[in-house]
DOFI-138095 format. One record per residue (C-alpha): residue number from 1; y, x, z. Coordinates in pm, 1 decimal, always signed. Layout:
! DOFI-138095
- nr_yy_xx_zz
- NUM_Y_X_Z
...
END
This chain:
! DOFI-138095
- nr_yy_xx_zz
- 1_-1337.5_-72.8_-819.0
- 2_-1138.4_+274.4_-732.2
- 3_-903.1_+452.0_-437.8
- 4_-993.6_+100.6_-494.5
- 5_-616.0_+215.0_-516.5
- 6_-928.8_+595.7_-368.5
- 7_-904.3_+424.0_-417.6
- 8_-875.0_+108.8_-478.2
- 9_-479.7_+33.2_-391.3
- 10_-132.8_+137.0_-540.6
- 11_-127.2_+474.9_-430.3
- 12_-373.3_+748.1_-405.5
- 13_-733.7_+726.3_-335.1
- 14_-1033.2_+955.6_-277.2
- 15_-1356.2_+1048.9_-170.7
- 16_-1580.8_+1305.1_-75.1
- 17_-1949.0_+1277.8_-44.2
- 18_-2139.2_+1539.1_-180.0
- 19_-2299.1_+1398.9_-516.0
- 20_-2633.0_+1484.9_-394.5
- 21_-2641.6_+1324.0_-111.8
- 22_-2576.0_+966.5_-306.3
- 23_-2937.2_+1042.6_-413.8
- 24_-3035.9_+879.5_-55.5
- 25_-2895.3_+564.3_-255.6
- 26_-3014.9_+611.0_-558.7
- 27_-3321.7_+409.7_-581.2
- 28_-3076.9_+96.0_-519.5
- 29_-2922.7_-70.0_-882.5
- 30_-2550.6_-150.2_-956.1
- 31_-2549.5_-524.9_-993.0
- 32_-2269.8_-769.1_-1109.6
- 33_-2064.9_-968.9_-859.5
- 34_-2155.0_-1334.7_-752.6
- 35_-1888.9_-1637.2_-747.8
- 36_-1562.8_-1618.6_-547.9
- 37_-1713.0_-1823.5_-296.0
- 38_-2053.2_-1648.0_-271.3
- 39_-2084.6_-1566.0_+69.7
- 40_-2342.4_-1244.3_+184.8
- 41_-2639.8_-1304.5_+428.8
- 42_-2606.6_-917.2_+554.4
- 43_-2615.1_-890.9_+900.1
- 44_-2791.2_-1117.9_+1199.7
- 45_-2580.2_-1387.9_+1373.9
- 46_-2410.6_-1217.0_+1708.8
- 47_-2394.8_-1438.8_+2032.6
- 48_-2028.9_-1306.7_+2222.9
- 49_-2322.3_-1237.6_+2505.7
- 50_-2427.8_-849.6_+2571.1
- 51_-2142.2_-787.8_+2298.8
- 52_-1922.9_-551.3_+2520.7
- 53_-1594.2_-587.3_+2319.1
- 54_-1620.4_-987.5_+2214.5
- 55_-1282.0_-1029.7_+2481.2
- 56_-1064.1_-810.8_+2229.1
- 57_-1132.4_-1057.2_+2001.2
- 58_-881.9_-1382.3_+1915.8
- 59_-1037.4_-1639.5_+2071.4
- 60_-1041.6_-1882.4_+1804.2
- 61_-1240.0_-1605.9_+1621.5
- 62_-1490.9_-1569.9_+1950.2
- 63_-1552.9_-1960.7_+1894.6
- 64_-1633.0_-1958.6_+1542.2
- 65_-1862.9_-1706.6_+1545.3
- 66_-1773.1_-1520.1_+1253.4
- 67_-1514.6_-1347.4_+1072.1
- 68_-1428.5_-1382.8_+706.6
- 69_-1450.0_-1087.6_+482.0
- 70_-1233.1_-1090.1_+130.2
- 71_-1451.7_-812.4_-66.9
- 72_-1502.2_-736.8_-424.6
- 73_-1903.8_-672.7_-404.7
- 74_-1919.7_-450.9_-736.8
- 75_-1845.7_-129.4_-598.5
- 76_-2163.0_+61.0_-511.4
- 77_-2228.4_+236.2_-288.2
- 78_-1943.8_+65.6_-101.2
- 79_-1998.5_-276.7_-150.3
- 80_-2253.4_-449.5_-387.9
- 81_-2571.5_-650.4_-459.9
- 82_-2940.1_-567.1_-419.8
- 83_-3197.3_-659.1_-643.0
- 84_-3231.8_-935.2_-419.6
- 85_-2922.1_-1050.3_-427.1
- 86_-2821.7_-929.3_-73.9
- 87_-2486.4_-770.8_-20.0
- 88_-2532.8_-411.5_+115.5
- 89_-2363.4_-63.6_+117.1
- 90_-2112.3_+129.2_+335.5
- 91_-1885.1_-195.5_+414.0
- 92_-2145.5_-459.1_+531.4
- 93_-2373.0_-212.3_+720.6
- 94_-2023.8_-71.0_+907.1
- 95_-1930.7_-456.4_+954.7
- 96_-2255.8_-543.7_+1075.2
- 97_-2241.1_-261.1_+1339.5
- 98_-1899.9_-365.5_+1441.8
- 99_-2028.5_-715.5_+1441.6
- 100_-2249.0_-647.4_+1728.2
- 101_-1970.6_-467.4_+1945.3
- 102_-1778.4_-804.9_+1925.9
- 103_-2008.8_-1064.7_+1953.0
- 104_-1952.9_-1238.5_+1573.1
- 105_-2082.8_-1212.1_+1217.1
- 106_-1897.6_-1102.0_+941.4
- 107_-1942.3_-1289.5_+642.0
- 108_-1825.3_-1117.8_+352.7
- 109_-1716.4_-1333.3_+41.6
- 110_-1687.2_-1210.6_-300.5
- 111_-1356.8_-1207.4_-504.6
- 112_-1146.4_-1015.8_-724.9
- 113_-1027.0_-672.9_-589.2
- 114_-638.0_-711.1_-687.8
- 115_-637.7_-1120.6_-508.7
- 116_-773.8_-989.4_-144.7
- 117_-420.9_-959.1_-9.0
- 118_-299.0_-1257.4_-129.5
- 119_-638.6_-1435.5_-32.2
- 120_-567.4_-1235.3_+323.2
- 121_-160.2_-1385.9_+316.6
- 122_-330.7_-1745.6_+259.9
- 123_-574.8_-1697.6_+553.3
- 124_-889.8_-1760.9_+281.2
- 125_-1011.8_-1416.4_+478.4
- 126_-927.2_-1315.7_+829.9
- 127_-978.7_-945.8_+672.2
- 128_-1019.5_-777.1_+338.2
- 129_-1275.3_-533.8_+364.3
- 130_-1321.3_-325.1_+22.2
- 131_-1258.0_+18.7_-21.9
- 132_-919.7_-57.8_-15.9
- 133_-706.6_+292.6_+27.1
- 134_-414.8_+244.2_+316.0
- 135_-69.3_+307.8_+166.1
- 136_+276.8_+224.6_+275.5
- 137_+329.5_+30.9_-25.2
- 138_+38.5_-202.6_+130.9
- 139_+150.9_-210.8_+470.5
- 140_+497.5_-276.6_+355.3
- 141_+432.4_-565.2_+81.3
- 142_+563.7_-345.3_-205.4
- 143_+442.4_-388.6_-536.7
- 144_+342.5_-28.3_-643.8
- 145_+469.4_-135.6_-1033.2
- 146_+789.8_-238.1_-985.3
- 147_+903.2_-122.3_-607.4
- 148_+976.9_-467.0_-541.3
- 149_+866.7_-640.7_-196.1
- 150_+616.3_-937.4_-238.2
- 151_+509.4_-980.5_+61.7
- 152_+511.1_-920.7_+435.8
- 153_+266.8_-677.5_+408.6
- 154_-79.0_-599.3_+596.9
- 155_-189.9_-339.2_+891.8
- 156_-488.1_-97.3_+801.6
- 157_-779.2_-57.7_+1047.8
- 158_-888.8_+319.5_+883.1
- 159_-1236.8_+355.8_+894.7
- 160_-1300.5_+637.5_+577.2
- 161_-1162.1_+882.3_+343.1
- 162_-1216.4_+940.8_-24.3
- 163_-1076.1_+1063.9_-325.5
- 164_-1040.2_+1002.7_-650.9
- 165_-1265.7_+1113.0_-988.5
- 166_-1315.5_+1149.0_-1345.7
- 167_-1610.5_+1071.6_-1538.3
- 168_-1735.9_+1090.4_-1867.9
- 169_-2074.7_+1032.2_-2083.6
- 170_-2314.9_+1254.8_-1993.4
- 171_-2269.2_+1549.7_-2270.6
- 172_-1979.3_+1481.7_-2403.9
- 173_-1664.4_+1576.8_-2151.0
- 174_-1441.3_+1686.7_-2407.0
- 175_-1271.2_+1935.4_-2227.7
- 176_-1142.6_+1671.8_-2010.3
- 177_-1063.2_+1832.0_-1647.8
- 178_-822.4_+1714.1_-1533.1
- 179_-552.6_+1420.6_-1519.6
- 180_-354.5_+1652.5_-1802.6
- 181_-633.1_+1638.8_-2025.1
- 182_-656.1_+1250.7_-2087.4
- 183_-339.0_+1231.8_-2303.0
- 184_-434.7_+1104.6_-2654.1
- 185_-784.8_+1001.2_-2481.8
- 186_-902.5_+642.7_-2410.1
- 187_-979.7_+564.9_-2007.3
- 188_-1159.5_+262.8_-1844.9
- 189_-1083.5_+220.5_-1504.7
- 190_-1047.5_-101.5_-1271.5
- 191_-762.9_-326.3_-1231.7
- 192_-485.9_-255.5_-929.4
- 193_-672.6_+10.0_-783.8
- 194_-524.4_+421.4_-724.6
- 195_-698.9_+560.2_-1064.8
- 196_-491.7_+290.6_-1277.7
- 197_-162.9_+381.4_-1031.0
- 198_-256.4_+788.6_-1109.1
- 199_-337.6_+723.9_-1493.8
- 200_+61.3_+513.6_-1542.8
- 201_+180.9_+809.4_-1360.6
- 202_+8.3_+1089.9_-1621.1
- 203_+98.9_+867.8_-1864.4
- 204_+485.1_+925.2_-1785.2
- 205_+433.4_+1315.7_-1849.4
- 206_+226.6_+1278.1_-2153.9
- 207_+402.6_+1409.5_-2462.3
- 208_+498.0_+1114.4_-2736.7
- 209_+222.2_+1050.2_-2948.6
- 210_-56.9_+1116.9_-2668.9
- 211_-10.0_+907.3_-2450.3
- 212_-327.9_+765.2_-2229.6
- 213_-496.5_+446.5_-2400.8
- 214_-574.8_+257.9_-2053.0
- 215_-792.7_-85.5_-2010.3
- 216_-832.0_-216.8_-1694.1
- 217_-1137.2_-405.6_-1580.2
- 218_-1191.7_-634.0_-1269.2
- 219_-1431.0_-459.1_-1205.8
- 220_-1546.1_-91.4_-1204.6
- 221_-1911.0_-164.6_-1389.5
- 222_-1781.0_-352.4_-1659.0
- 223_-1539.0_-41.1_-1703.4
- 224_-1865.9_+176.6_-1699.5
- 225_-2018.3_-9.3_-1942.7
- 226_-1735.7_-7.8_-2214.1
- 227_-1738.7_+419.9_-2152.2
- 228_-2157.0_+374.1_-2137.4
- 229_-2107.5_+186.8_-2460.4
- 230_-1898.9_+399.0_-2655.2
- 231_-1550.5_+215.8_-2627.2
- 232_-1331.4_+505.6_-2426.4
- 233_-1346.8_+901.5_-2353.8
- 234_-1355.2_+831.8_-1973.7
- 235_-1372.6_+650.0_-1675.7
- 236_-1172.0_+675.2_-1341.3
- 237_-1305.7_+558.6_-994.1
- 238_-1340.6_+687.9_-636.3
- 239_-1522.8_+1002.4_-570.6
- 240_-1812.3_+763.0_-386.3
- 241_-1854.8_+534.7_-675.2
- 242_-1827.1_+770.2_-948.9
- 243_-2097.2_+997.8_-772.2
- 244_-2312.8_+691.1_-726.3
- 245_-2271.4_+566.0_-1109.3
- 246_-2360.5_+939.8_-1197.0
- 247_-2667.6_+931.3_-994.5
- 248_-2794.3_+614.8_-1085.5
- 249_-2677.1_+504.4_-1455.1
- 250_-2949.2_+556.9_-1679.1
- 251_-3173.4_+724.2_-1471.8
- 252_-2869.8_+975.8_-1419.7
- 253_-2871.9_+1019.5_-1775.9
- 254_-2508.5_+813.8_-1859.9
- 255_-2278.1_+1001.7_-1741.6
- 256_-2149.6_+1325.4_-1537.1
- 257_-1835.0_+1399.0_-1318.6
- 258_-1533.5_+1652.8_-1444.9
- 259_-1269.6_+1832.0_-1245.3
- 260_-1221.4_+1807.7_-891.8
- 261_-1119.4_+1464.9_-716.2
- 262_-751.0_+1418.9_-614.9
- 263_-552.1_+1184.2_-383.2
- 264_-793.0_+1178.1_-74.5
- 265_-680.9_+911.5_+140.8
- 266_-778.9_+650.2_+372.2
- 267_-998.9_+341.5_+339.3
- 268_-845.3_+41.1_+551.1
- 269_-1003.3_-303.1_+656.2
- 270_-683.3_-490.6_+604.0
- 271_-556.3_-778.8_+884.1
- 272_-252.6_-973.3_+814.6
- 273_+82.9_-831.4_+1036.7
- 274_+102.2_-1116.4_+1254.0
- 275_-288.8_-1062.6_+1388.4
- 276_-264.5_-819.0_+1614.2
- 277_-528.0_-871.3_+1856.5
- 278_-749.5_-890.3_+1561.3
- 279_-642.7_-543.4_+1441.2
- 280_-619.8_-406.0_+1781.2
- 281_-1002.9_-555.0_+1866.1
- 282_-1163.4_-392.7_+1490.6
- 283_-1026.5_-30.2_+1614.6
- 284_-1168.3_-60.1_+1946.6
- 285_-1490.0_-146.9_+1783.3
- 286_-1459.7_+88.4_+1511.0
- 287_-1424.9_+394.1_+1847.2
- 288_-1662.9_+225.3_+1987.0
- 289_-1933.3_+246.7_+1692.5
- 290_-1811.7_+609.1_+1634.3
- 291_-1899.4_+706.1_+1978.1
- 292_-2260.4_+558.1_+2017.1
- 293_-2379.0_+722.0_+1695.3
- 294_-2414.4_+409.3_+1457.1
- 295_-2140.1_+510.2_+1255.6
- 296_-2284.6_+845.3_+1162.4
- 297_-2612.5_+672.7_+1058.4
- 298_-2443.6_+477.2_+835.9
- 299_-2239.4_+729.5_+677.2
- 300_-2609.6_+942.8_+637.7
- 301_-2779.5_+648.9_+492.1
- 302_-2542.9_+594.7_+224.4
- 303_-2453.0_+1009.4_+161.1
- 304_-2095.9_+1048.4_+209.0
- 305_-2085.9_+1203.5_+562.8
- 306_-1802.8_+1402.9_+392.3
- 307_-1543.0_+1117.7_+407.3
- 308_-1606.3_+1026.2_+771.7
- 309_-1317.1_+996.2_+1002.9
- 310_-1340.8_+1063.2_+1367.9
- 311_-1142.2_+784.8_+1527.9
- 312_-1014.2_+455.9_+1434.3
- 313_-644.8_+542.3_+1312.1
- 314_-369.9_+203.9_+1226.4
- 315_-201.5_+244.6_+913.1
- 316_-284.3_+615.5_+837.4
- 317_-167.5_+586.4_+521.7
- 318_+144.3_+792.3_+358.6
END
C-alpha cells in the first residue's frame, strides 16, 4: 500500500521514521493478505466497565461490543500478518489501545485498499483504518482522477504523519533520485494510493518518448516482488513501508531507498460524515492515549517516533 495515497490516498502521502529504527521490526516477515472477510484476533475483548470514554461512544456501538475496521493488512509495518497469522503493526496495536479507552474491540477485516470507502459508504465497516493519508479530495468525495464528486465524502480522525519514497534493488539505483528521474523507467507501486497520484502527475512533465511505465498492484508486496523479480526500475510506497521492505527483504539484501521522501501528510482513521459521535469519541480517545503514554510506546515499538502527531486533529488534511 502507499501515502496509502503517504500515502495511501489521492493526494500526497509521507512518512518519517528513521530507517534504523524499523530494525525494532525487523525480525517480523511481510506476509500476504487473508480473504475479504478475514477478520483479526488482535486485541482482548473490552467490557464498557473501567473504560473511561465508552459514553462518547454511539450507543449502538457500546452494545455490540466492537467496532468494524475496513483495512488492507499487507502494509507492514502498518498493518499486516505474523507468521502466525495474527494481524499486528502500528494500526491494530493503536486500535487496541484506543479500544480500551472506550470499552469495545476493534475487529479489523481485510480488503482491498482502493474499496474501504465505498465498503465505509455501505456501512460493511464503521471505520477504515489503513494508512490512509487525509486529503480534501477524501473528505469531499472527489475522485482525485477525474475531479468529479462520487460521493459524500468521509471525516479523518489524524492519528500520524508520513511521507512518501522511492526504492530500488539493492545495487542498482540507476541514478534514480528523484520523481524527475523515473521518466523512461518502469515503476511498481500500489493501486489508488499517493505514489500512483505523484507518479500520473511526473508523468504529465515527462518529455514525449519517456514517459513513466506505471503498474499498479493491490497490493504493495506483490509490487515489491515484480521490482524484487526483475520486472521494473523501481518501486514507490510510504516512507514507513519502504523503510520496512528495505530492512527486511532478503535479509536487507533486496533493495535500498533513493532521494528524500516527499508529500508528508496525515494518516486518518476514516468515519462516514453522518457519524459524528463516532468521530468525535475516536479523537477523544486518540488525546486520551497520547496523554497516558501508550501512544508513544507504540510508535517506539514499531520505529517511526518521527511521524508522531501530538494531538488528535479532524480532517488535517490540505
Amino acid at each position: 500500500m502507499t501515502a496509502r495515497s503517504t500515502r495511501r490516498t489521492t493526494a500526497a502521502h509521507s512518512r518519517t521514521a528513521a530507517v534504523g529504527a524499523i530494525a525494532v521490526a525487523g525480525a517480523l516477515l511481510l506476509t500476504g493478505c487473508g480473504d475479504q472477510t478475514e477478520k483479526s484476533d488482535s486485541g482482548d475483548s473490552q467490557s464498557s466497565s473501567g473504560a473511561p470514554l465508552a459514553d462518547k461512544l454511539p450507543k449502538s456501538l457500546r452494545d455490540k461490543g466492537t467496532v468494524k475496521v475496513g483495512s488492507d493488512i499487507a502494509y507492514a509495518p502498518v498493518e499486516f500478518k505474523d507468521d502466525s497469522g495474527r494481524t499486528v503493526g502500528i494500526d491494530p496495536d493503536l486500535a487496541d489501545a484506543l479500544g480500551k479507552q472506550l470499552g469495545v474491540k476493534f475487529e479489523f477485516e481485510n480488503g482491498t485498499f482502493d474499496t474501504l470507502i465505498t465498503g465505509l459508504r455501505s456501512k460493511r465497516y464503521d471505520i477504515a483504518m489503513s494508512a490512509m493519508t487525509d486529503t480534501k479530495n477524501r473528505q469531499e468525495g472527489i475522485d482525485s482522477d477525474t475531479g468529479k464528486k462520487v460521493g459524500q465524502g468521509v471525516d479523518f480522525v489524524d492519528y500520524f504523519t508520513a511521507g512518501v519514497s522511492i526504492y530500488t534493488k539493492k545495487g542498482d539505483d540507476q541514478g534514480i533520485k528523484t520523481w524527475s528521474d523515473l521518466c523512461g523507467k518502469k515503476l511498481v507501486l500500489q493501486r489508488g494510493t499517493v505514489s500512483e497520484d505523484l507518479a500520473k502527475a511526473e508523468n504529465e512533465k515527462c518529455p514525449a518518448g519517456k514517459k513513466i511505465s506505471m503498474e499498479a498492484f493491490d497490493n504493495d508486496q506483490q509490487a515489491q516482488t515484480r521490482l524484487r523479480a526483475g520486472g521494473a526500475n523501481a518501486g514507490s510506497s510510504d516512507f514507513p513501508v519502504a523503510a520496512y521492505a528495505v530492512k527486511t527483504s532478503g535479509g536487507g539484501k533486496d533493495f535500498e531507498l533513493v532521494g528524500e521522501q516527499v508529500e508528508a501528510a496525515p494518516y486518518g482513521i476514516a468515519v462516514a460524515k453522518d457519524n459524528t459521535q463516532l468521530r468525535d469519541a475516536l479523537q477523544a480517545a486518540l488525546d486520551a492515549v497520547i496523554a497516558n503514554g501508550e501512544y508513544k510506546k507504540i510508535m517506539d515499538k514499531w520505529g517511526v517516533a518521527e511521524g508522531a502527531v501530538t494531538k488528535a486533529a479532524v480532517n488535517g488534511g490540505k
